[in-house]
C-alpha positions in Angstrom: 25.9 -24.9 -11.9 26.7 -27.3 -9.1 30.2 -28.7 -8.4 32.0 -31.5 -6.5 34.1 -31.6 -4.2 36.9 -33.6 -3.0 38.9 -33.1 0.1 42.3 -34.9 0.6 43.9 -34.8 4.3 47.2 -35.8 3.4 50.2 -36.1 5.7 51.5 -32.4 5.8 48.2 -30.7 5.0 44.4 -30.7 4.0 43.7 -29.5 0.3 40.0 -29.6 -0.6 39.2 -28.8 -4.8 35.6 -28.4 -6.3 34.9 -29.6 -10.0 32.4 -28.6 -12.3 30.4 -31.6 -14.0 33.1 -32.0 -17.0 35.9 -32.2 -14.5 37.4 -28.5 -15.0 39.0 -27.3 -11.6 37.0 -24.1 -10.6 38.6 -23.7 -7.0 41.3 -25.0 -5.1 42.4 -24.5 -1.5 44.8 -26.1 0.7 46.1 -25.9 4.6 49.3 -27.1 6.2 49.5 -28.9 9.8 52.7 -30.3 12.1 54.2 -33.4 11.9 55.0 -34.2 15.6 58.1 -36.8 15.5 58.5 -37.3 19.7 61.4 -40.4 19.2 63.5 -41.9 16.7 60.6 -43.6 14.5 57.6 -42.4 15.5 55.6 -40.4 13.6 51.9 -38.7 15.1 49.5 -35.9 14.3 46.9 -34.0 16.2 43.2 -35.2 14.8 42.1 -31.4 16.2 44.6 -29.9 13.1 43.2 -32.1 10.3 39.2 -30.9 11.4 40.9 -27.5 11.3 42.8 -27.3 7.9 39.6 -29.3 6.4 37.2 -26.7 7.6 39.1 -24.1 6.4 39.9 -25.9 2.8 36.5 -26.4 2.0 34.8 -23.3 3.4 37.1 -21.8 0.7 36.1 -23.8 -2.1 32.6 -24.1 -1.4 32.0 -20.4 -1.0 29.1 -19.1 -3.2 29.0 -22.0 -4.8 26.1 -24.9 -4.9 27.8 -28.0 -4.0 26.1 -31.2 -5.0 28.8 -33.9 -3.2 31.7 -34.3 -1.2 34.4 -37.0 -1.5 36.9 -37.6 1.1 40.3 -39.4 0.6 43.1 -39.5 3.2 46.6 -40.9 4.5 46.2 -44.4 5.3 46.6 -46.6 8.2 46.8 -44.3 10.8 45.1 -44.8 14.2 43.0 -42.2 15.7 41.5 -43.8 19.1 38.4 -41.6 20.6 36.4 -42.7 23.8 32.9 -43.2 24.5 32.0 -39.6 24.1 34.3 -39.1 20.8 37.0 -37.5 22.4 40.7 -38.2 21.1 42.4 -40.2 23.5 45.7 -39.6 22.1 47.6 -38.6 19.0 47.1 -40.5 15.4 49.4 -42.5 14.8 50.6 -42.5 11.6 51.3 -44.5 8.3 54.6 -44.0 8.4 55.1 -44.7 11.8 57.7 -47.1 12.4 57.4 -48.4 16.5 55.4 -52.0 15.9 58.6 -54.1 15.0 57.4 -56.7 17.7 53.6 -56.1 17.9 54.0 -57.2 13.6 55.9 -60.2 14.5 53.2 -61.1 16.9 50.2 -60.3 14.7 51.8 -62.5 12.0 52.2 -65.6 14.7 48.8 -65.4 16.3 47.2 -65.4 13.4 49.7 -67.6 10.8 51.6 -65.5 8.0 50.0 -67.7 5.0 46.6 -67.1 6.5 47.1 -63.8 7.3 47.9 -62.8 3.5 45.1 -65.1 2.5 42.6 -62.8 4.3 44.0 -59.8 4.1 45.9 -59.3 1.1 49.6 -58.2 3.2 51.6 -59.1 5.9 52.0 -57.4 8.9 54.0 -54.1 8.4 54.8 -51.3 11.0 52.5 -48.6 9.1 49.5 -50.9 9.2 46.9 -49.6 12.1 46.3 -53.3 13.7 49.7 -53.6 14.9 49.5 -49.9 16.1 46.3 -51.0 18.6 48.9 -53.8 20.0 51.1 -51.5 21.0 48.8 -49.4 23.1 47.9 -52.5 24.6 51.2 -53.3 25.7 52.9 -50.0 26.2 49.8 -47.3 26.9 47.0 -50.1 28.9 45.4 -46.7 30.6 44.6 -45.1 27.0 44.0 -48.5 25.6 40.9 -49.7 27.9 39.5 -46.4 27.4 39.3 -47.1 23.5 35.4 -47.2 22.6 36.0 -46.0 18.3 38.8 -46.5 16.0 38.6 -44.2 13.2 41.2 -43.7 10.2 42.1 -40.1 9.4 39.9 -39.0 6.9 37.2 -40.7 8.7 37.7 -38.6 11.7 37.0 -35.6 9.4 33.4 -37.2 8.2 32.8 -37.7 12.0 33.2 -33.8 12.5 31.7 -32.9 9.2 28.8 -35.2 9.6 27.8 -36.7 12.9 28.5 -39.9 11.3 30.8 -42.9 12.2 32.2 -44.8 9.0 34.7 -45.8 6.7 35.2 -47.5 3.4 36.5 -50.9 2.2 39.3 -49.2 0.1 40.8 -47.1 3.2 39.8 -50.4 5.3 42.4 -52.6 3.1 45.4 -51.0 5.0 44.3 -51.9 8.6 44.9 -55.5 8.4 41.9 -56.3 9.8 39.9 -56.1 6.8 39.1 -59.6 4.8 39.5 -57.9 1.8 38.6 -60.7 -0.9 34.8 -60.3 0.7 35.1 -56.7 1.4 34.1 -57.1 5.5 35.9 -57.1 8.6 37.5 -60.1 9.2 35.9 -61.8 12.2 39.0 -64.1 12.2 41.6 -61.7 12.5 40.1 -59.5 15.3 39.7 -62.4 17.5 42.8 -64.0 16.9 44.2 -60.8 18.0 41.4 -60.0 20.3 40.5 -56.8 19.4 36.5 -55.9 19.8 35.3 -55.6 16.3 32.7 -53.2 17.8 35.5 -50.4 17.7 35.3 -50.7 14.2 32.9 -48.6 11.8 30.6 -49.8 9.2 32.8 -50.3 5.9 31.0 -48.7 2.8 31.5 -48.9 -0.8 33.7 -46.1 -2.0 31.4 -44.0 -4.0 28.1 -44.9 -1.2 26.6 -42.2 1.0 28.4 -42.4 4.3 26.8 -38.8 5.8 25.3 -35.8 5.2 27.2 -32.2 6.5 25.8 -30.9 9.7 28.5 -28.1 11.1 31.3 -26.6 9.0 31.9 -23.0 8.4 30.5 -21.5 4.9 29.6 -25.3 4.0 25.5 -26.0 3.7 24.2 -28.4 5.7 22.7 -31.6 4.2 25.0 -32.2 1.9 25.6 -35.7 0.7 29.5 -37.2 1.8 30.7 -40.3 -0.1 32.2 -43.0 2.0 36.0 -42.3 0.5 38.9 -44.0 -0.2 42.7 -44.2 1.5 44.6 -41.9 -0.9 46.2 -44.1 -2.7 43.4 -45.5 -4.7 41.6 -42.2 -4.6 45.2 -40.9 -6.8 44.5 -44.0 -9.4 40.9 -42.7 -9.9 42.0 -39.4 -10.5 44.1 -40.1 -13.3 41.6 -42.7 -14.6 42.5 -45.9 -13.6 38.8 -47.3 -12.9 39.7 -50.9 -14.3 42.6 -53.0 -15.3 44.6 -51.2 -18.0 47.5 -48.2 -17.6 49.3 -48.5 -14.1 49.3 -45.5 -11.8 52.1 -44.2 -10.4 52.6 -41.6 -7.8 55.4 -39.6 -7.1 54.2 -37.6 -3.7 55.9 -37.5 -0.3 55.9 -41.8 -0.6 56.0 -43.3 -3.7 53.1 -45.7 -5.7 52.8 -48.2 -8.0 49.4 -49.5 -8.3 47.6 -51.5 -11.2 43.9 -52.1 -10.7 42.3 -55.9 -10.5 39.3 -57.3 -11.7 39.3 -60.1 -8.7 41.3 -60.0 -5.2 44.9 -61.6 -5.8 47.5 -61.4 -3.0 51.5 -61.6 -4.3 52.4 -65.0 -2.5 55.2 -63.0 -0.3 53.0 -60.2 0.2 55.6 -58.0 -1.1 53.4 -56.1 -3.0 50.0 -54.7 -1.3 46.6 -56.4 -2.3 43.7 -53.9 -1.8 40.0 -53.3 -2.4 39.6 -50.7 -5.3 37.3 -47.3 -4.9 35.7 -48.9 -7.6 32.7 -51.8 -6.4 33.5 -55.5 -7.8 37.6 -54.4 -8.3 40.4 -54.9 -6.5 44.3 -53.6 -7.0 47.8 -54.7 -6.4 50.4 -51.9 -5.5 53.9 -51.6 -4.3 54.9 -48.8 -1.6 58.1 -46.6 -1.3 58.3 -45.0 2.0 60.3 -41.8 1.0 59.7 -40.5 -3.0 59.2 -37.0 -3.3 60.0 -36.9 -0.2 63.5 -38.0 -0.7 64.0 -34.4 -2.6 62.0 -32.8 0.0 64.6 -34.1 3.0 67.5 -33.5 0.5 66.0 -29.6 -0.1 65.4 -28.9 3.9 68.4 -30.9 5.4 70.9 -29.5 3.2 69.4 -26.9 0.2 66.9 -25.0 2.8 67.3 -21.6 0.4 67.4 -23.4 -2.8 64.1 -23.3 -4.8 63.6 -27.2 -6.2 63.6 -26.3 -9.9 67.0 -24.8 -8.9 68.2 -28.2 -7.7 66.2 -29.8 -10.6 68.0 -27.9 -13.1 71.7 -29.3 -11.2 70.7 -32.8 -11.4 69.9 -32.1 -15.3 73.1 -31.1 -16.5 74.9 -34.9 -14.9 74.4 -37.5 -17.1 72.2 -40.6 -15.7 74.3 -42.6 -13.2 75.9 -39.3 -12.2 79.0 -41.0 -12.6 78.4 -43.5 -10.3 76.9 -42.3 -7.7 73.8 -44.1 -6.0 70.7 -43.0 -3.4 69.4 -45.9 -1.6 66.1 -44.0 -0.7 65.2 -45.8 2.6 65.2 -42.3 4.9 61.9 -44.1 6.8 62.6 -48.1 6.2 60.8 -49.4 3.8 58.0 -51.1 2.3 58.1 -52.5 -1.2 60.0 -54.9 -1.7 61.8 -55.4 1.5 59.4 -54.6 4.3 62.3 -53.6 6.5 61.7 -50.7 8.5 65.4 -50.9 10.1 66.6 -49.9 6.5 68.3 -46.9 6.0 68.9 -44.5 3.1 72.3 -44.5 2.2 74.8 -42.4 -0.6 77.3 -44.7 -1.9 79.7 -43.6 -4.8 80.8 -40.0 -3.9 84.0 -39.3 -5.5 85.8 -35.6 -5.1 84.0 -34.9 -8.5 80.4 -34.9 -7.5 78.5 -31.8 -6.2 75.0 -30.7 -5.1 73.8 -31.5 -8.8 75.2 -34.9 -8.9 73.5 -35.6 -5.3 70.3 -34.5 -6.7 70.4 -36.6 -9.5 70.8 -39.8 -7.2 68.1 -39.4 -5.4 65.5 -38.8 -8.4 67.0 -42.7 -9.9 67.3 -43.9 -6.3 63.5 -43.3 -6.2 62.9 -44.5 -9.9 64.9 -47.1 -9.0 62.8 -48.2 -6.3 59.5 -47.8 -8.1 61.0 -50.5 -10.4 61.1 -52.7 -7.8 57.5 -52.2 -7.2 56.6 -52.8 -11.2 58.9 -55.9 -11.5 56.5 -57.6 -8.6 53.7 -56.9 -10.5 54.9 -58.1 -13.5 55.2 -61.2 -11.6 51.3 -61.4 -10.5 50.9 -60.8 -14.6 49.9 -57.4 -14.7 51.2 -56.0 -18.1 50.6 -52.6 -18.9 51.4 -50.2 -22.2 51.5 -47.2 -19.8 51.6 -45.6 -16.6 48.9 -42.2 -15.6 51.7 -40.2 -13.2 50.6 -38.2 -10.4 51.7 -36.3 -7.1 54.1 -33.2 -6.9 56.8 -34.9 -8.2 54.8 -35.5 -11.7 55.8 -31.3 -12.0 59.2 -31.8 -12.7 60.0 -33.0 -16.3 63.2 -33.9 -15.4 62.0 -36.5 -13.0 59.5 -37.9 -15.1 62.0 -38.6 -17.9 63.5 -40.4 -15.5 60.9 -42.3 -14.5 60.1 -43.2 -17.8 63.0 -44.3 -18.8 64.0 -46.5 -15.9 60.4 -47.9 -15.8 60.5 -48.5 -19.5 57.1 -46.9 -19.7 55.5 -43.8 -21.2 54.3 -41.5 -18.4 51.4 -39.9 -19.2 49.7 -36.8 -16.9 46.6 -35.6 -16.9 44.5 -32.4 -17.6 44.0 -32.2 -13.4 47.2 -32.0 -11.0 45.3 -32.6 -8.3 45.5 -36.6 -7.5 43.9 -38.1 -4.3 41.4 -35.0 -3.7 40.6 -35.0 -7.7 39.9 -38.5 -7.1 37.7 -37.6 -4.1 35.7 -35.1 -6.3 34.8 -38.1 -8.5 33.5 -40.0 -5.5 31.8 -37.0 -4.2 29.8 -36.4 -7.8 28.9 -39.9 -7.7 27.2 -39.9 -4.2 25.4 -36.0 -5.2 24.0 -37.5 -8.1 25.8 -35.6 -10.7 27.8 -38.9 -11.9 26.0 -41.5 -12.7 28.4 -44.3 -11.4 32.5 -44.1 -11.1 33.3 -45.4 -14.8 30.7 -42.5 -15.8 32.8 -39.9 -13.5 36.0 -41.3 -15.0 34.6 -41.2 -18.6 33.3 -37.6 -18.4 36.4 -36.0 -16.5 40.0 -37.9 -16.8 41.8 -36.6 -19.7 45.2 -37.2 -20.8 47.2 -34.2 -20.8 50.9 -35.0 -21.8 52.8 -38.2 -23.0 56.6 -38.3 -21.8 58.1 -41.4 -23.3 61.3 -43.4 -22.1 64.7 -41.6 -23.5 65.7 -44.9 -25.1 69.8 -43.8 -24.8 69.0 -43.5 -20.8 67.1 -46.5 -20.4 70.2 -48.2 -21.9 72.5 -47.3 -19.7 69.6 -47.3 -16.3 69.5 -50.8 -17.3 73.2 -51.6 -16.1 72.9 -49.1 -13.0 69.5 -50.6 -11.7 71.3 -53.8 -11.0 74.3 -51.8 -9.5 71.2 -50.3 -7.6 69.5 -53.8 -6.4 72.9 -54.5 -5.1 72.5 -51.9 -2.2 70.5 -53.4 -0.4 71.5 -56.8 0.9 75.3 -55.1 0.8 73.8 -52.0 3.6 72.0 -54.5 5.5 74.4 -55.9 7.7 76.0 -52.6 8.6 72.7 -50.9 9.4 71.1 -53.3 11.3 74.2 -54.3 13.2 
């Protein structure tokens, strides 16, 4: 029996699963890598320790078995810069990468805000990788007229794993220098900016053949590798979302809300993302929160280092929601959706002499179901309605957080037979492009199963309704003070 096999490089590691052709998990593998943070802001990785944890994922996962396909998804946006002889000039930057305050501000004047929505689906943000090759013009000129490639992460990996240099419209979308209603490079953004479009790869379809494997350990050669997707839609596809219907929503290190499109439409104010799909003819609109699960995860290392999470979990359970007023502004990185600020901050407001670990806990799960709210009310208002929402990521383990969820979203949550999101997603892509699905709808048909419905508490949504807009006061209240 063949299988499929989807590799995700994420931000803190590479996990690579293999599928059989009814979408069981048969192996899983995974392997971590730094996060190098040199100044206040910056964010950057080593290209040499995604090739590294990939090859060591999938040797594991492909070992004595017959693999028809490989899928790739990846971290978005971030800028990996090789020379004329593929070497890495530098390190990635990445997505959540905060340094292009100015390089944004001029993006969006050369080119004209309306126009640049109206190409590209978004505004200029500070994760986004155009803005990221005007700063290297402007504050590294040595490394930046040596640039002869621009690759995004996971297609850096397909580069080592197959010789070949390409990407995908899906991953494309978060460059900004995608036209994205016509699925090509836009010709009129690169030479407003003036950036040589020949450092840009060919842009497949999602599910396409971008490659064939040529060198990785324990892997065969020859092997068919699909084009890919940016992680975000790879996570929809994994829990099914191949066409307009149940949102997605991820809970992983940043937070997702995403509803797919039958045509491109970009939110006037670009508050919300507009994309190309991994699906061919389909688009989707998403809102982005910088710091989800990883909220909890800053909360567990800063201050709870020895305290397992289902330990701090179980805390937050026993306060009641609101946590007697207490409130977690989750901003730790800026933020995206809805206030494209990345001067924001994450803030505790409300701590009173009663409130302990557990009631801290508790704030920051609402403060991040708060802020996937905001993401759902914006797509409300492009007139996306949806019945439910497929959950995903590592925060979709905790019950706790997904009742939650639920109940501040006002939507069942439902999970799905495979925890594995982005590379699950990949492992579709991968079937399709070895032949063993027929197209994605067929992959999606044949493999996505609901596992588990968690449906709103109707008591907590009562009262999350009061302490959302307590919540949405934060904001504009903070500002002042933390940009001052």
């Amino acid at each position: 029996m063949s299988v499929c096999v989807g590799l995700d490089v994420g931000t803190t590691g590479a996990k690579a699963i293999a599928i059989d052709p009814d979408g069981g998990v048969v192996a899983r593998a995974e392997r971590g890598y730094p996060l190098s943070t040199p100044r206040p802001g910056w964010s950057e990785q080593d290209p040499e320790h995604w090739w590294r944890a990939a090859q060591a994922a999938l040797a594991d996962v492909s070992a004595g078995r017959e693999v028809a396909g490989i899928g790739l998804s990846g971290q978005m946006h971030g800028l990996v810069t090789l020379d004329g002889a593929g070497r890495v000039l530098r390190p990635a930057i990445l997505w959540n990468d905060q340094r292009t305050g100015a390089e944004c501000a001029e993006i969006e004047e050369r080119v004209g805000l309306d126009r640049l929505i109206a190409l590209t689906g978004n505004r200029a943000l500070t994760g986004f990788t155009a803005p990221k090759l005007l700063w290297l013009r402007r504050h590294e000129p040595d490394v930046y007229a040596r640039i002869a490639r621009v690759l995004l992460p996971k297609d850096y990996v397909r580069l080592r794993l197959t010789g070949e240099w390409a990407s995908d419209v899906a991953d494309a979308s978060g460059t900004l220098l995608l036209d994205v209603a016509r699925r090509t490079w836009s010709a009129e953004v690169l030479e407003a900016l003036e950036l040589p479009g020949a450092w840009l790869p060919p842009a497949f379809e999602s599910a396409e053949v971008a490659g064939a494997t040529i060198a990785c350990d324990n892997v065969s050669q020859g092997i068919p590798v699909a084009a890919g997707s940016g992680d975000c839609a790879a996570a929809a596809l994994g829990v099914g979302i191949d066409h307009a219907g149940p949102l997605s929503v991820v809970l992983g290190t940043s937070g997702v809300v995403f509803a797919a499109l039958p045509s491109f439409h970009a939110e006037p104010q670009a508050r919300v993302h507009a994309f190309c799909h991994a699906v061919p003819g389909a688009w989707h609109a998403m809102g982005v929160m910088l710091s989800a699960a990883g909220s909890l995860q800053w909360f567990h290392d800063r201050l709870a280092v020895d305290v397992p999470f289902e330990r701090l979990v179980a805390e937050a359970d026993a306060w009641a929601p609101g946590a007697e007023g207490l409130l977690f502004q989750p901003y730790l990185a800026g933020e995206r959706t809805p206030h494209a600020d990345p001067r924001a901050r994450a803030a505790f407001v409300g701590l009173g002499v009663r409130h302990d670990r557990g009631a801290m806990v508790r704030a920051v799960l609402e403060g991040v179901a708060f802020g996937l709210r905001d993401s759902l009310e914006l797509l409300r208002g492009l007139g996306v309605e949806a019945e439910a929402a497929r959950v995903s990521g590592g925060g979709a383990r905790s019950p706790t957080w997904l009742r939650i969820v639920a109940s501040v979203l006002g939507l069942p949550l439902e999970t799905t037979a495979a925890e594995e999101g982005s590379a699950y997603g990949a492992a579709l892509l991968g079937g399709v492009a070895g032949g063993v699905f027929a197209d994605v709808h067929d992959a999606v048909a044949r493999c996505v199963r609901v596992r588990e419905t968690v449906e709103p508490d109707t008591t907590w949504a009562e009262a999350y309704e009061e302490i959302h807009g307590r919540y949405r006061a934060l904001y504009p209240a903070l500002k002042g003070v933390e940009n001052a």
